[in-house]
Structure formats: C-alpha cells, structure tokens
N, C-alpha and C positions, 0 to 999 in steps of 0.2 A: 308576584307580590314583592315588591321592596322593601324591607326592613330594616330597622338598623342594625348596625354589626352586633350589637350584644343581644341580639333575637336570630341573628341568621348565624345558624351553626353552619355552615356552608352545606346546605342539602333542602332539598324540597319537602323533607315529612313534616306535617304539621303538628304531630304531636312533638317530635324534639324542637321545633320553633315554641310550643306554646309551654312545656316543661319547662327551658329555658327564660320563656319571661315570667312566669312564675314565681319560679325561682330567683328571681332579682326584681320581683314588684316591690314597688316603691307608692306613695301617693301620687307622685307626680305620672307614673308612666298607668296608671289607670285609664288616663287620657290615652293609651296606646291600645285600647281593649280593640276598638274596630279594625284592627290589626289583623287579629284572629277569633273574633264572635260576626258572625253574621247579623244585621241589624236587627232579627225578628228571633234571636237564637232564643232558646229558653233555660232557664237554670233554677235547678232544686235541688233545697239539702233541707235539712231537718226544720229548718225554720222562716224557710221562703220558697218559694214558688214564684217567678218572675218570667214574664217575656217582653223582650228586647231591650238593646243594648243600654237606652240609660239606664233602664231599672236594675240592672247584673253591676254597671259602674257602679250604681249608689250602694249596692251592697258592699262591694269593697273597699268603695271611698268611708263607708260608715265605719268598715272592720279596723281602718288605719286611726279614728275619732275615736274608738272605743275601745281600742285594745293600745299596749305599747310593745315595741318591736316583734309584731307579727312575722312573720314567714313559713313559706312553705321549703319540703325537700320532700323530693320525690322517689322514694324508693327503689319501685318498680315501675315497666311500664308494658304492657302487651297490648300489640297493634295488629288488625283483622280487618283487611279494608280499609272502608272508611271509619272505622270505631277502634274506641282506644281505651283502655283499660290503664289508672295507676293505682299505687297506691300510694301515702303518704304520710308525712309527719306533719303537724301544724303547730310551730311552736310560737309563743306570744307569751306575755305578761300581762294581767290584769291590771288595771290603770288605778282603780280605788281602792285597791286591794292585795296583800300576798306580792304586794308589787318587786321583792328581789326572787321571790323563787318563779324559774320558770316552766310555764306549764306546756304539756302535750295534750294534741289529739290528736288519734290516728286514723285514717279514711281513705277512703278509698273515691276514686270518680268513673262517671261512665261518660267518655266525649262522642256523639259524633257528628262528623266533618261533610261539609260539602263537596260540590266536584271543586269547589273553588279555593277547599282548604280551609275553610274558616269554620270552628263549631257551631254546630244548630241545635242540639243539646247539651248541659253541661250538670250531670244529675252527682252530687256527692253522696255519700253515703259513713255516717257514724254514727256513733251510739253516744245522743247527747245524755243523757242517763250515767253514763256510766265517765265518757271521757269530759264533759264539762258538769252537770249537774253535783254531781257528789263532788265538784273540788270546792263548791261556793259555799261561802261560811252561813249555817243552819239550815240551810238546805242538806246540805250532802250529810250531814246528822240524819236528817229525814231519811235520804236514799238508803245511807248504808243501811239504816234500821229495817228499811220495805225490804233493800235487798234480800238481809237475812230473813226476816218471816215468810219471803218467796221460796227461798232456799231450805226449810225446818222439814 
C-alpha cells in the first residue's frame, strides 16, 4: 500500500497508519478514507450504523459541517492480530452554540483489519448520555435531573 508520507509512519501496522490519519483528518483528506476502510467496511457508534465506504465518508464529511475544529488524539492503543483496540479523546466545538468552550468525548473503538490491512469493522463506543447529551443547553438540564433520580 502506498501512502503518503504523513500516513506512513515507516512500518507496515495498520493500526499506527490509521491513528496517524486520524489524528491529522481534515475535510479534505476524508477523500483518503479508501486508504484504510475496505470498500464494504462497516462502522458503528451511538448514532449510526453504516456499511461501506461512502456512507462512513459522509459521516465524517457531516462531523467537519456540523461541528468546528473536530479532532481526534489517541490515547491508547492495543493490537491482537488483526484487531485493534484504542481509546480516545474527541475534541470539537459546537458550531451554534457554547461555541469558545471546548468540548470532550471520550471513547473508545474496536478496528478490524483485513489480510490486506484495511478496516472492515470500525465499532466506537461512548456514552452519548453522559459525554454529549448533558453538555446541550435544556437538554443536559433533563439528563442531569434523570441522572440524579437514577442515582436516589
């Protein structure tokens, strides 16, 4: 696989190739997802379920329309095989909203990889509840109040 210098770390793991573009996605390099998704990959987090590649582009291409200065950093990351374990930070600002303070969420993802290196699953894993829901204004009123009478 040839990639560009700022995805090839000089090594053949595809999880430090795909941390790496992660970590420096852009709008523009979205168009670089067939890089490292297999055409039919499938990807799920709290609020999608998708398979193949356009439909995982248009989730990110949405996330760059709807949020402002998104990115990821990658904490951790444990690799077994073909399967890769991170976890992570997501930091962004809301676009209509709260828009100088910036917000986190924390998550975790489960990759895995073909013989050919490229994901064929891409499952995230957070707690919209708790890392987005309770930060949106009247909402997160509602949450913290369920929270607490969950908690009495």
């Amino acid at each position: 696989m040839n990639l560009p210098a700022a995805y090839d770390l000089g090594t053949s793991d595809p999880a430090a190739r795909l941390v790496a573009y992660f970590e420096g996605l852009t709008p523009a390099s979205v168009a670089d997802m067939p890089r490292f998704y297999a055409p039919q990959a499938r990807f799920k987090d709290p609020f999608n379920d998708v398979t193949g590649l356009p439909a995982i582009q248009k989730i990110f291409n949405h996330m760059f329309v709807a949020l402002d200065s998104p990115r990821f950093v990658v904490q951790e990351r444990i690799v077994q095989g073909n399967q890769c374990f991170l976890t992570w930070e997501f930091r962004f600002r809301f676009r209509n909203f709260k828009k100088d303070e910036e917000q986190l969420i924390l998550g975790s993802s489960h990759l895995v990889f073909s013989d050919a290196g490229l994901v064929t699953l891409h499952r995230d894993y957070w707690d919209a509840a708790e890392e987005l829901y309770e930060k949106l204004p009247w909402i997160g009123s509602l949450m913290h109040w369920l929270k607490k009478r969950a908690n009495s």
